[in-house]
TORFI-270628 format. One record per residue: residue number from 1; residue in one letter; x, z, y of N, C-alpha, C in turn. Coordinates in Angstrom, 2 decimals. Layout:
<pts>
PT     k   r       n.u       n.w       n.v      ca.u      ca.w      ca.v       c.u       c.w       c.v
PT   NUM   A         X         Z         Y         X         Z         Y         X         Z         Y
...
</pts>
This chain:
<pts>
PT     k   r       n.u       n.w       n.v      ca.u      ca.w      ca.v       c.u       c.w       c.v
PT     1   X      0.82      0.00     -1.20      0.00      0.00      0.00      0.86      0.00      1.26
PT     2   X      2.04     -0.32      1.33      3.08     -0.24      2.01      2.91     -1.27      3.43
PT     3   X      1.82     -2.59      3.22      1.69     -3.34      3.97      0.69     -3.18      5.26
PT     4   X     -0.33     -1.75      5.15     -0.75     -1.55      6.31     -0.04     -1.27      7.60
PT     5   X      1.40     -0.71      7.84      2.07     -0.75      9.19      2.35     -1.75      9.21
PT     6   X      3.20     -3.07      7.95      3.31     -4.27      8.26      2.48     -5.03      8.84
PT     7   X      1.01     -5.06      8.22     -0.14     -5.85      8.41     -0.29     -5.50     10.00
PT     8   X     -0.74     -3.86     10.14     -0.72     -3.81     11.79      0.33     -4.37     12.83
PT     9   X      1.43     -4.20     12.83      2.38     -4.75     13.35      2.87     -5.87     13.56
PT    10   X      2.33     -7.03     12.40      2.08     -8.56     13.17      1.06     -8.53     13.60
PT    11   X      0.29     -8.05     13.56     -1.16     -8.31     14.72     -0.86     -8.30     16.17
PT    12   X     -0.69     -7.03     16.15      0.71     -7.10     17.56      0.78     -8.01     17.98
PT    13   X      2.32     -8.63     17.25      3.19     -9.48     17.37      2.23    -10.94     17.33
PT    14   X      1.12    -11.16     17.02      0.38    -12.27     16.92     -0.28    -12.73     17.81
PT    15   X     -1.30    -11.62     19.08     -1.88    -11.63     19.65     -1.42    -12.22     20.59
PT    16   X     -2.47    -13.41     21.15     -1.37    -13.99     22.21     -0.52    -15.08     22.28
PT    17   X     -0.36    -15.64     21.55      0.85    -16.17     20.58      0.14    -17.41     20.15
PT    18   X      0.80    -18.95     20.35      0.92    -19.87     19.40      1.85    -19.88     18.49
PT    19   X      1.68    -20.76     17.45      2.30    -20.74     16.22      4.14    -20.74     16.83
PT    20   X      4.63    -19.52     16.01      6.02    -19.37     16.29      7.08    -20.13     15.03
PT    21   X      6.73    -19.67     14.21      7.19    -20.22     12.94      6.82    -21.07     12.09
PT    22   X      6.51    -22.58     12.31      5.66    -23.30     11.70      6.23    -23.35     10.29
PT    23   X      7.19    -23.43      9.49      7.63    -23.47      8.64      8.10    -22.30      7.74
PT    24   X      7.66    -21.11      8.29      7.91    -19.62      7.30      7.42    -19.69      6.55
PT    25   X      6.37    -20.03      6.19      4.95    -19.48      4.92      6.33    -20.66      4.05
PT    26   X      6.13    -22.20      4.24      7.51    -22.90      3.15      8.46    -22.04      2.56
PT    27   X      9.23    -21.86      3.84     10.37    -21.06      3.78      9.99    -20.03      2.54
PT    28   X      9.29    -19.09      2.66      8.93    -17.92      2.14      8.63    -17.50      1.05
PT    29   X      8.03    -19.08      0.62      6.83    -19.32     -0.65      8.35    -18.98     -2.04
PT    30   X      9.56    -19.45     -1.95      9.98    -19.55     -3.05     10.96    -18.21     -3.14
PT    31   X     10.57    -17.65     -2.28     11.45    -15.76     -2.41     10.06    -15.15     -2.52
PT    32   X      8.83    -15.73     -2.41      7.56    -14.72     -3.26      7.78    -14.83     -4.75
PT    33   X      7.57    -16.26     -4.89      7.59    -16.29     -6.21      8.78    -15.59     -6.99
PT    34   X     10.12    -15.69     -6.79     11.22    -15.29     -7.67     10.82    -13.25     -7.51
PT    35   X      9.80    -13.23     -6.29      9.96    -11.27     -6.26      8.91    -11.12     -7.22
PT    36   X      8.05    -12.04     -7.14      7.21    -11.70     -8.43      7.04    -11.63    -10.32
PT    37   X      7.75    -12.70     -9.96      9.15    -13.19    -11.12      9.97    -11.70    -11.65
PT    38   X     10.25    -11.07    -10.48     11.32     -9.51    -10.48     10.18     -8.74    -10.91
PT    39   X      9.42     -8.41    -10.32      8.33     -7.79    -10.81      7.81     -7.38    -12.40
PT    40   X      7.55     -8.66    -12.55      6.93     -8.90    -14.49      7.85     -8.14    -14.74
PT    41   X      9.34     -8.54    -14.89     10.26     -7.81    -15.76     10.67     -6.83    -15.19
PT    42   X     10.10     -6.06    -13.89     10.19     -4.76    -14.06      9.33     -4.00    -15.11
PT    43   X      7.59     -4.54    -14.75      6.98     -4.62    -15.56      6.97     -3.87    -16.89
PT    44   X      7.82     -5.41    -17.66      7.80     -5.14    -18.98      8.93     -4.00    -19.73
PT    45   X      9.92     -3.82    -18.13     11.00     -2.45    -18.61     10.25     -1.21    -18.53
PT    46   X      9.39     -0.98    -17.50      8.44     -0.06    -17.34      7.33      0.18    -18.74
PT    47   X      7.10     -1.00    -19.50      6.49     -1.02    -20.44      6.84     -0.03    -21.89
PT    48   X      8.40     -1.00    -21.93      9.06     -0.46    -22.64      9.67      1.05    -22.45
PT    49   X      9.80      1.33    -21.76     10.28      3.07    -21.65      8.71      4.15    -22.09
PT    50   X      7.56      3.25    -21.58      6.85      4.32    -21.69      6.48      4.95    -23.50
PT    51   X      6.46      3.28    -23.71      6.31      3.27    -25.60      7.62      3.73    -26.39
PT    52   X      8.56      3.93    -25.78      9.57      3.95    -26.30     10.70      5.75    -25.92
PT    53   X     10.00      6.09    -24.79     10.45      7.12    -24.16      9.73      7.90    -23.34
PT    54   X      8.17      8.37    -23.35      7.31      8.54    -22.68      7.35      9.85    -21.52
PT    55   X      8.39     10.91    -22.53      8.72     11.85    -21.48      9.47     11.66    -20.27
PT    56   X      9.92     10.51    -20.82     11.24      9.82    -19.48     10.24      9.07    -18.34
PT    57   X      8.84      8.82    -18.93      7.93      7.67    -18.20      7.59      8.43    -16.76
PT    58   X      7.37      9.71    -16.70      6.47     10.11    -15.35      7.76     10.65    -14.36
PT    59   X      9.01     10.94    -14.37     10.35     11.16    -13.63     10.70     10.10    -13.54
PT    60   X     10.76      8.74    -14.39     11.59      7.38    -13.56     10.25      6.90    -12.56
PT    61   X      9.35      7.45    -12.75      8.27      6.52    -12.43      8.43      6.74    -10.75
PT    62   X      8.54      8.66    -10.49      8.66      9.53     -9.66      9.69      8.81     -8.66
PT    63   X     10.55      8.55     -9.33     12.33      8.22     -8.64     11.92      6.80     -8.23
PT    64   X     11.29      6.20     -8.73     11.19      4.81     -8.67     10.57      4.41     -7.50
PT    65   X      9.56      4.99     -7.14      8.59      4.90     -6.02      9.41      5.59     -4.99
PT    66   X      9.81      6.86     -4.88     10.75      7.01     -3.95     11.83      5.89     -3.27
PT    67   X     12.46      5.63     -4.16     13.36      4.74     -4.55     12.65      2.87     -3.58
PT    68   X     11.61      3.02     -3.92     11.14      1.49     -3.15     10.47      1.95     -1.45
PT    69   X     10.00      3.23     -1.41      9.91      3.29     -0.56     11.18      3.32      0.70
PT    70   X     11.86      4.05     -0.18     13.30      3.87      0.92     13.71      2.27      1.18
PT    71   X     13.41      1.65      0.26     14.21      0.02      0.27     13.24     -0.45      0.97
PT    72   X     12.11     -0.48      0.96     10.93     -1.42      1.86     11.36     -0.93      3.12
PT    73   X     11.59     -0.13      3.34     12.03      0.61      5.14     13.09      0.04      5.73
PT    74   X     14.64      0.24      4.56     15.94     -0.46      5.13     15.85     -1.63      4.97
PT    75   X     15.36     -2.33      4.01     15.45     -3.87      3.40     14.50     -4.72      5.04
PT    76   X     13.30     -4.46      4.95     12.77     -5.18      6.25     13.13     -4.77      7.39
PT    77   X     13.73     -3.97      7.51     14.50     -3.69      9.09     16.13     -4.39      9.04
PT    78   X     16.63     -4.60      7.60     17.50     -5.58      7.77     17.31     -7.02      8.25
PT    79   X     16.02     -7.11      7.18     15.39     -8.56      7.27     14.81     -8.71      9.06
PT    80   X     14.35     -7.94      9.43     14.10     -8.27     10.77     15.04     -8.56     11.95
PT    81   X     16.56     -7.58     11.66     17.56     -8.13     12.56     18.38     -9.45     12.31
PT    82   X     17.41    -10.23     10.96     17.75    -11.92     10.60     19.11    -11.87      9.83
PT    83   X     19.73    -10.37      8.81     20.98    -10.76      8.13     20.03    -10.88      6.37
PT    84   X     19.45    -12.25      6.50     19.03    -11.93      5.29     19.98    -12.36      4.12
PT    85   X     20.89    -12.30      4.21     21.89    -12.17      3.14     22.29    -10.79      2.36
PT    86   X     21.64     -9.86      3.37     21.92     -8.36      3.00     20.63     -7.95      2.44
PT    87   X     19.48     -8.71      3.20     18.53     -8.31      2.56     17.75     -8.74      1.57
PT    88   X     18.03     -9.95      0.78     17.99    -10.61      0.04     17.70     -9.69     -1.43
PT    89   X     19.42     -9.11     -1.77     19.33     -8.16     -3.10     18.47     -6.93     -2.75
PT    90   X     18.18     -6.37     -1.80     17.34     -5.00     -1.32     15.73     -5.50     -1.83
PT    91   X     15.90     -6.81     -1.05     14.38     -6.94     -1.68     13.92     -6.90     -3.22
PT    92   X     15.15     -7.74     -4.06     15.03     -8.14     -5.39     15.04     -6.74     -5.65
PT    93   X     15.67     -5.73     -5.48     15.84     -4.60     -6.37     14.21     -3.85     -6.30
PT    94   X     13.94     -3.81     -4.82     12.86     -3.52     -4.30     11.60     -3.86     -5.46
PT    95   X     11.51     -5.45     -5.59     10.34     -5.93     -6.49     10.73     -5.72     -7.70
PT    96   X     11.75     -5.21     -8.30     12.23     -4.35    -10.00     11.46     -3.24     -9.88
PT    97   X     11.91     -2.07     -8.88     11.15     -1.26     -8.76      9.19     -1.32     -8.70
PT    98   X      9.32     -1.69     -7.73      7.65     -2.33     -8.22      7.08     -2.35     -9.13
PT    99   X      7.69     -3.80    -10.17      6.80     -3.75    -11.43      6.74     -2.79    -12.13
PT   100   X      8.42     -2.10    -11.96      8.31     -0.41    -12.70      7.35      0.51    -12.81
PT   101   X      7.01      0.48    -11.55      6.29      1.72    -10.74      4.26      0.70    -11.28
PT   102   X      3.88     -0.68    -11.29      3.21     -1.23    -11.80      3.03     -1.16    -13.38
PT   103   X      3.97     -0.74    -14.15      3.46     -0.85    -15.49      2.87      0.03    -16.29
PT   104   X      2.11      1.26    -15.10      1.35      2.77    -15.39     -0.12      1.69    -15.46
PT   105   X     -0.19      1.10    -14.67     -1.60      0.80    -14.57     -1.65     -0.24    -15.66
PT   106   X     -0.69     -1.13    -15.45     -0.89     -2.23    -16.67     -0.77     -1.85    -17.98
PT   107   X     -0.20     -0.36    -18.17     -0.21      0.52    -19.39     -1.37      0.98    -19.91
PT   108   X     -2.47      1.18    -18.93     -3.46      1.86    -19.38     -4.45      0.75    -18.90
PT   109   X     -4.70     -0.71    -18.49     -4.88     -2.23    -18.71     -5.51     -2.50    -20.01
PT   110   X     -4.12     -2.47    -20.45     -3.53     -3.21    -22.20     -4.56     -1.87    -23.01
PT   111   X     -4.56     -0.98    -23.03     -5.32      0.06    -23.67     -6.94      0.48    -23.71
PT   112   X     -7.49      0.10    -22.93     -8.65     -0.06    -22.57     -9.57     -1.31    -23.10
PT   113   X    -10.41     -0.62    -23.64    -11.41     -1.96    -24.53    -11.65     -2.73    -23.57
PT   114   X    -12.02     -4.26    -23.47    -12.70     -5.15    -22.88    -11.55     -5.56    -21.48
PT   115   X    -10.46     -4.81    -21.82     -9.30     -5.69    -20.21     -8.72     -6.09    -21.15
PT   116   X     -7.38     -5.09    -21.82     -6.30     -5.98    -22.30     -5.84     -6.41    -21.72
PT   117   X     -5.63     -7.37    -22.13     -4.12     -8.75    -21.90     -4.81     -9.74    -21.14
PT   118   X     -5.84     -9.69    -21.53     -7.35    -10.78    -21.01     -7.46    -10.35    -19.71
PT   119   X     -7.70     -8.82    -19.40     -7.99     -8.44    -17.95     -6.65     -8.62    -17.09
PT   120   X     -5.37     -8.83    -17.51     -4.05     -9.11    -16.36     -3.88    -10.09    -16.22
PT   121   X     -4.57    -11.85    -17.19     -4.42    -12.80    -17.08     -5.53    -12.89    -15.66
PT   122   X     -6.90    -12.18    -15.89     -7.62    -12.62    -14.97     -7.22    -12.16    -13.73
PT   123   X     -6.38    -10.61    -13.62     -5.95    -10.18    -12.15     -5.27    -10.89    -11.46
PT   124   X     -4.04    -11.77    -12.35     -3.43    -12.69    -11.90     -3.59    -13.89    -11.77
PT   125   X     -4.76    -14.66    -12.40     -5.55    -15.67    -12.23     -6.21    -15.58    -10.37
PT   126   X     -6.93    -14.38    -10.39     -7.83    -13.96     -9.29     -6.39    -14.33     -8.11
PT   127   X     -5.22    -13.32     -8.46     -4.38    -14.00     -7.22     -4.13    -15.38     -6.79
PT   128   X     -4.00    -15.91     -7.79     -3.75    -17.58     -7.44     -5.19    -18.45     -6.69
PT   129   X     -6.36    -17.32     -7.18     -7.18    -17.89     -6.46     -7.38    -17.31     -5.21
PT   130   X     -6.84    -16.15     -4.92     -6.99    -15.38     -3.29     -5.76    -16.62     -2.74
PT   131   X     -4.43    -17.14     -3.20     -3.45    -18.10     -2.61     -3.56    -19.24     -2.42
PT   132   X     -5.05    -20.04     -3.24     -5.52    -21.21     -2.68     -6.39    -21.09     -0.97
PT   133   X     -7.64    -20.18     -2.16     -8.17    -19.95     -0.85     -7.83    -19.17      0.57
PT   134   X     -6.61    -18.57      0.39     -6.10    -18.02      1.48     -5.39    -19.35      2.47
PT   135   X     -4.68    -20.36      2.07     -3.91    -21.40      2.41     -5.21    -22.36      3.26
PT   136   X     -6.36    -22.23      2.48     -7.33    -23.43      2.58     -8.19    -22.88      3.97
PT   137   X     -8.37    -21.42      3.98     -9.12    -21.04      4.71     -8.17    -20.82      6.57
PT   138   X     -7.38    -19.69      5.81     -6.28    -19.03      7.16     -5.51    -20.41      7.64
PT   139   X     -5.47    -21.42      7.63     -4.48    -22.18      8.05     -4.99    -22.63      9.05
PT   140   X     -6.40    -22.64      8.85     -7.52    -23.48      9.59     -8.62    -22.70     10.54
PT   141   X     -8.21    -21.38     10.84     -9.21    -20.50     11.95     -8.39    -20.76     12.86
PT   142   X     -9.27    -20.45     13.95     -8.98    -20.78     15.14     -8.76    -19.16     15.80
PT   143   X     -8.42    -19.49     16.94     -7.55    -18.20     17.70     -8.54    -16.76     17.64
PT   144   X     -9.81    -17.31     18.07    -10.83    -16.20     18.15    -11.03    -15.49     16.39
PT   145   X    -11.24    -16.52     15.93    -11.80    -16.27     14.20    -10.52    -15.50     13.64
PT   146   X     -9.63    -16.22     14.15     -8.08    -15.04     13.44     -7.74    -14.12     13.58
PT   147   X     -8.03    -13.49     14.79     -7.96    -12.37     15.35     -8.80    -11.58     15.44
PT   148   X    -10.10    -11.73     15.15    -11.43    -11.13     15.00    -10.99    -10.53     13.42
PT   149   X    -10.79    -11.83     12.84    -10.77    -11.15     10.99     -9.41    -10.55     10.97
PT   150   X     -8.53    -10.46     11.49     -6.79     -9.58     11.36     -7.45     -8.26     11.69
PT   151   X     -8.12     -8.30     12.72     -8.24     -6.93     13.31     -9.33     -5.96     11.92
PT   152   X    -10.38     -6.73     11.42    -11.12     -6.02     10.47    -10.53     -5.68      9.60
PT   153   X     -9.28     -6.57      8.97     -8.52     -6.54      7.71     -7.73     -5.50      7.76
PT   154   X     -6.97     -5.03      9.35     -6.28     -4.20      9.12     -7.02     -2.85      9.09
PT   155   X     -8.03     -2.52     10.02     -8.70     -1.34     10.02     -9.37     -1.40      8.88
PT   156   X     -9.59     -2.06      7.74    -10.17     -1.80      6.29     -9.22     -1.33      5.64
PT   157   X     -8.29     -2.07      5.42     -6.93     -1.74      4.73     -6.46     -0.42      5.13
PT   158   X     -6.14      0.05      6.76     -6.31      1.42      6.55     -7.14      2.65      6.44
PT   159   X     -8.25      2.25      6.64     -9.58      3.29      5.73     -8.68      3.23      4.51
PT   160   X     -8.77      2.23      3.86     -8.40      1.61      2.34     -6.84      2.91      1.74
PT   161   X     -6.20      2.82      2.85     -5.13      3.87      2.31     -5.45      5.37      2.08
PT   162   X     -6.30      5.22      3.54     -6.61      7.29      3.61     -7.35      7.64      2.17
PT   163   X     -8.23      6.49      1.99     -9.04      6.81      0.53     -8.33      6.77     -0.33
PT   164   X     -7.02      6.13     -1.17     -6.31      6.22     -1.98     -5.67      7.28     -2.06
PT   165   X     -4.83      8.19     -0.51     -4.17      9.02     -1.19     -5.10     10.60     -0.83
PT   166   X     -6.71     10.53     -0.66     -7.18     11.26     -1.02     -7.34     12.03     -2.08
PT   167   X     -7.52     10.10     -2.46     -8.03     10.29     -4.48     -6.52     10.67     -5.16
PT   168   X     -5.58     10.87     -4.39     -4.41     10.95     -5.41     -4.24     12.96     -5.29
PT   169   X     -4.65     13.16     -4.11     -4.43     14.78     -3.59     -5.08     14.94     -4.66
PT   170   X     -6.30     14.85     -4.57     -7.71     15.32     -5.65     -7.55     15.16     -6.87
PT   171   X     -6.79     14.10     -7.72     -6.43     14.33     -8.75     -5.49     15.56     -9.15
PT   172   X     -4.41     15.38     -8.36     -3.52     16.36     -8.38     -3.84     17.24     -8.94
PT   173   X     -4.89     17.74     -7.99     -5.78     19.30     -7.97     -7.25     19.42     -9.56
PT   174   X     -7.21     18.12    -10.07     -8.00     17.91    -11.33     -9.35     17.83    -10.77
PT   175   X     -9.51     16.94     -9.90    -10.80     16.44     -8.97    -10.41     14.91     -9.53
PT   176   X    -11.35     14.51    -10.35    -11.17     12.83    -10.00    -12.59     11.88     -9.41
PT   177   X    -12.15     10.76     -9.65    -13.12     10.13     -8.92    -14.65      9.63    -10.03
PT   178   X    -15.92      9.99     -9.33    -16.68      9.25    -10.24    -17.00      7.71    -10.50
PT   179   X    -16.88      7.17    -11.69    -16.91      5.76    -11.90    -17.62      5.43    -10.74
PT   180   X    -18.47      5.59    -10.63    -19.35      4.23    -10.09    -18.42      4.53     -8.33
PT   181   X    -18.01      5.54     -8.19    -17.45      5.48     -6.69    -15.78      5.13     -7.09
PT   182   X    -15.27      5.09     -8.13    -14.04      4.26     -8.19    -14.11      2.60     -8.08
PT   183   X    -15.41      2.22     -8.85    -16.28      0.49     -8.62    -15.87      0.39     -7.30
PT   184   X    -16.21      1.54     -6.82    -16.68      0.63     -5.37    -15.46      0.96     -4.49
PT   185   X    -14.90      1.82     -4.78    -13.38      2.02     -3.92    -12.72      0.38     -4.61
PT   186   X    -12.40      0.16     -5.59    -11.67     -0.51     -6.04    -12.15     -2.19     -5.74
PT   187   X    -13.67     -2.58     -5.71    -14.54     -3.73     -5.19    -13.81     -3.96     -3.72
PT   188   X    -14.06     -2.85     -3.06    -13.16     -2.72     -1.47    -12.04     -3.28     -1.19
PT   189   X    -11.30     -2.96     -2.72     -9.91     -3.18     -1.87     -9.24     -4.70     -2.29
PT   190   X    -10.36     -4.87     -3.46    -10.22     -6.76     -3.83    -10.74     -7.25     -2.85
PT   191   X    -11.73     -6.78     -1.92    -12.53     -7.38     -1.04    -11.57     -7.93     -0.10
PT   192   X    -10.58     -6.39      0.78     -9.58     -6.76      1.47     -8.48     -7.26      1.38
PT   193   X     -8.08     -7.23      0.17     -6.98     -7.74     -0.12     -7.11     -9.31     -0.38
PT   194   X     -7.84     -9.98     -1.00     -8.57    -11.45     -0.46     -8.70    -11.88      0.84
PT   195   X     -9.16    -10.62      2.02     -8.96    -10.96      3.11     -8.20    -11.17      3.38
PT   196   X     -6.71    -10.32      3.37     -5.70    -10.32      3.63     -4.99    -11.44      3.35
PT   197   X     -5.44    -11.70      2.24     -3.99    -13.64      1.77     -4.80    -14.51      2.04
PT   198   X     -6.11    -14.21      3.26     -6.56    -15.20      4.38     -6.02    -15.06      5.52
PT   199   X     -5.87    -14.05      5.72     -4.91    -13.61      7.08     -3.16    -14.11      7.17
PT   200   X     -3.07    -14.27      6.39     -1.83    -14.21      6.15     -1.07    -15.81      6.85
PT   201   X     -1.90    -16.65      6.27     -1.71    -17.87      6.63     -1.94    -17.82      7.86
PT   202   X     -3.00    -17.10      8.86     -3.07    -17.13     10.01     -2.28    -16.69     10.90
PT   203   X     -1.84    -15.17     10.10     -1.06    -14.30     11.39      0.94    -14.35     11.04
PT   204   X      0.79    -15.12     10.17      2.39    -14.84      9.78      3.02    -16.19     10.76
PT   205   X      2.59    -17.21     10.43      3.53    -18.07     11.64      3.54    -17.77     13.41
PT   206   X      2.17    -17.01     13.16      2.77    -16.28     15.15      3.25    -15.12     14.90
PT   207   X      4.08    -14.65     14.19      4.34    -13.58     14.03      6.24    -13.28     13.64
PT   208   X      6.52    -15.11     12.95      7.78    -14.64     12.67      8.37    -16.34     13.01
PT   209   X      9.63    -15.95     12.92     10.29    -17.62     13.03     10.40    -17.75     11.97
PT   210   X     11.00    -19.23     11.55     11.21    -19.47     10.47     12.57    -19.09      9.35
PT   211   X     13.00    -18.45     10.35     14.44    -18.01      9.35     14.14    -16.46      9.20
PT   212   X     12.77    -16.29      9.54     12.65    -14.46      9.67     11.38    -14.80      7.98
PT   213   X     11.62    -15.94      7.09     11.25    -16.02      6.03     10.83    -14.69      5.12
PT   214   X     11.88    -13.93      5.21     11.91    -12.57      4.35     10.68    -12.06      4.60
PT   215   X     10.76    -11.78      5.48      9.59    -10.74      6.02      8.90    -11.18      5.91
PT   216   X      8.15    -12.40      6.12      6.65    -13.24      5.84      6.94    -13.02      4.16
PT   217   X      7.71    -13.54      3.72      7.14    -13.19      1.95      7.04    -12.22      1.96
PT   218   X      8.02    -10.70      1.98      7.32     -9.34      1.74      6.19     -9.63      2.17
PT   219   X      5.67     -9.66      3.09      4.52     -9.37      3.69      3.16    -10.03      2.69
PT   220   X      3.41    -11.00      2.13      2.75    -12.07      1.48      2.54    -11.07     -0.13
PT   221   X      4.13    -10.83     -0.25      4.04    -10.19     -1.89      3.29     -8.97     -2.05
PT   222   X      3.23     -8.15     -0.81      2.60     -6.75     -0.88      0.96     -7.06     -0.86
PT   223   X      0.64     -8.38     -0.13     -1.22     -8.54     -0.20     -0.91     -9.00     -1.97
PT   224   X     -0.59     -9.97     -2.37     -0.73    -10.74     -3.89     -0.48     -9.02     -4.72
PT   225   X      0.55     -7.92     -5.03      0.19     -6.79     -5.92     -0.87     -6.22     -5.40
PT   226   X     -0.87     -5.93     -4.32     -2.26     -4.51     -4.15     -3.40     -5.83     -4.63
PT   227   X     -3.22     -6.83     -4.25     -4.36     -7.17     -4.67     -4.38     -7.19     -6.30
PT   228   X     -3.98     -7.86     -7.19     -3.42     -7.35     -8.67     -4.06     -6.17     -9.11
PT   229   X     -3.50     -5.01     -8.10     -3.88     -3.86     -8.64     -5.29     -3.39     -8.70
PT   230   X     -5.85     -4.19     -7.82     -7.04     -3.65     -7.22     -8.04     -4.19     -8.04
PT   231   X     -7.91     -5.38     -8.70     -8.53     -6.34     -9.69     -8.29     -5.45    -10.69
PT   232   X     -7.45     -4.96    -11.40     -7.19     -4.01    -12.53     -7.88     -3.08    -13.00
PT   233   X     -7.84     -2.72    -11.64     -8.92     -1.09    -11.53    -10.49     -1.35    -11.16
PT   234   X    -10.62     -2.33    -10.98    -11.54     -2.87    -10.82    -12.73     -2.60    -12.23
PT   235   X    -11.43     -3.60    -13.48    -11.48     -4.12    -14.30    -11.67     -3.14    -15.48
PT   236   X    -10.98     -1.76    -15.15    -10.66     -0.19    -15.85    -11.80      0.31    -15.38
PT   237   X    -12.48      0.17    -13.89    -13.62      1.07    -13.44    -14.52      0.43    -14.37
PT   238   X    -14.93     -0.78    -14.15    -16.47     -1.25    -14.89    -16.21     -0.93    -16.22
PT   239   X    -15.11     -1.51    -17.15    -15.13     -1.02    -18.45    -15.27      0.39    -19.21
PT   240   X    -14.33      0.83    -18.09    -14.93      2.30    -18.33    -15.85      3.29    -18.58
PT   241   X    -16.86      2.56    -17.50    -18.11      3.11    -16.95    -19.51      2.68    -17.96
PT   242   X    -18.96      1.17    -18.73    -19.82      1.13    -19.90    -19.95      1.27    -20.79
PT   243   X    -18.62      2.54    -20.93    -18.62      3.01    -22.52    -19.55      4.72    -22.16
PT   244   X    -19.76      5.32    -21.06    -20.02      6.33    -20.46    -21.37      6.25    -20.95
</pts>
């Protein structure tokens, strides 16, 4: 969820603004794909430790997230003063960590009657379809329409956080959430996060040049997982809820 100060902060930087970077989203497209690429096989290392080492699973998991949060902080503040040669491996390590810290949910995915393997093809199916229609739609609003929908996307997205790490306090404390209000937390955040890889196409070329690439893909890779994730749980809420 790391992309709501990002998300707010090209808005900013957008407002106002004709297209600065006509060629970033290009630029960008083939350091998404290879972080996502990093990802899976964090993924599937995350996979493997848990089946294989489970007491080890909830302390790397711990370190791991620490661990990306520090790199998303130094890595795009490298990437923003344009040495992306430094920030290049920060990121890659960055999206290892990720899938790491991703293969709790895709752990308990694969385990769950009626998702499986079936329900991560479709989460990741669903992204490729938030990346058509994000390209088809955001490329093509106009100044008012882009900025009208950036501004909703971001103030959803951050409702969208306060509610996540509510639900995470509350677990903590052995409060969890009831299905049908996890449906709908989780409906929410596919909702926005679809918004978001509509926005994206809109607000990232007034927002960065074209050699400031890095940062438009982070920015790109963090809507494509939360959205992932959000399809997942989506996918864990309803199934869940009809074995209840």
């Amino acid at each position: 969820m790391s992309n709501s100060s990002n998300f707010r902060q090209a808005l900013r930087e957008a407002k106002g603004k004709y297209v600065l970077g006509p060629n970033v989203i290009p630029n960008a497209l083939p350091y998404l794909g290879g972080g996502l690429v990093l990802t899976a096989i964090g993924t599937y290392g995350g996979l493997g430790v848990i089946q294989s080492a489970p007491n080890l699973a909830m302390p790397s998991f711990i370190a791991a997230i620490v661990g990306q949060l520090v790199l998303y902080f130094v890595a795009s503040g490298v990437a923003a003063r344009g040495n992306n040669s430094t920030a290049l491996p920060l990121l890659a390590i960055y999206s290892l960590l990720s899938g790491y810290t991703l293969s709790g949910i895709v752990y308990v995915a694969l385990g769950t009657s009626g998702v499986g393997l079936m329900g991560i093809g479709i989460a990741a199916l669903g992204c490729g379809v938030a990346f058509v229609l994000g390209r088809n739609i955001g490329s093509n609003l106009s100044e008012e329409d882009g900025l009208a929908l950036s501004k909703t996307i971001s103030i959803g997205i951050l409702a969208l956080v306060v509610v996540v790490i509510l639900q995470l306090v509350l677990g903590f404390f052995g409060v969890f959430t009831p299905s049908w209000l996890e449906i709908a937390i989780s409906g929410l955040g596919v909702l926005l996060f679809t918004g978001s890889a509509v926005v994206d196409f809109y607000i990232l070329p007034r927002s960065y040049r074209d050699d400031q690439y890095l940062l438009a893909a982070l920015s790109m890779y963090l809507t494509y997982i939360n959205l992932f994730v959000f399809i997942l749980r989506l996918l864990i809420a309803i199934n869940g809820s009809s074995r209840d």
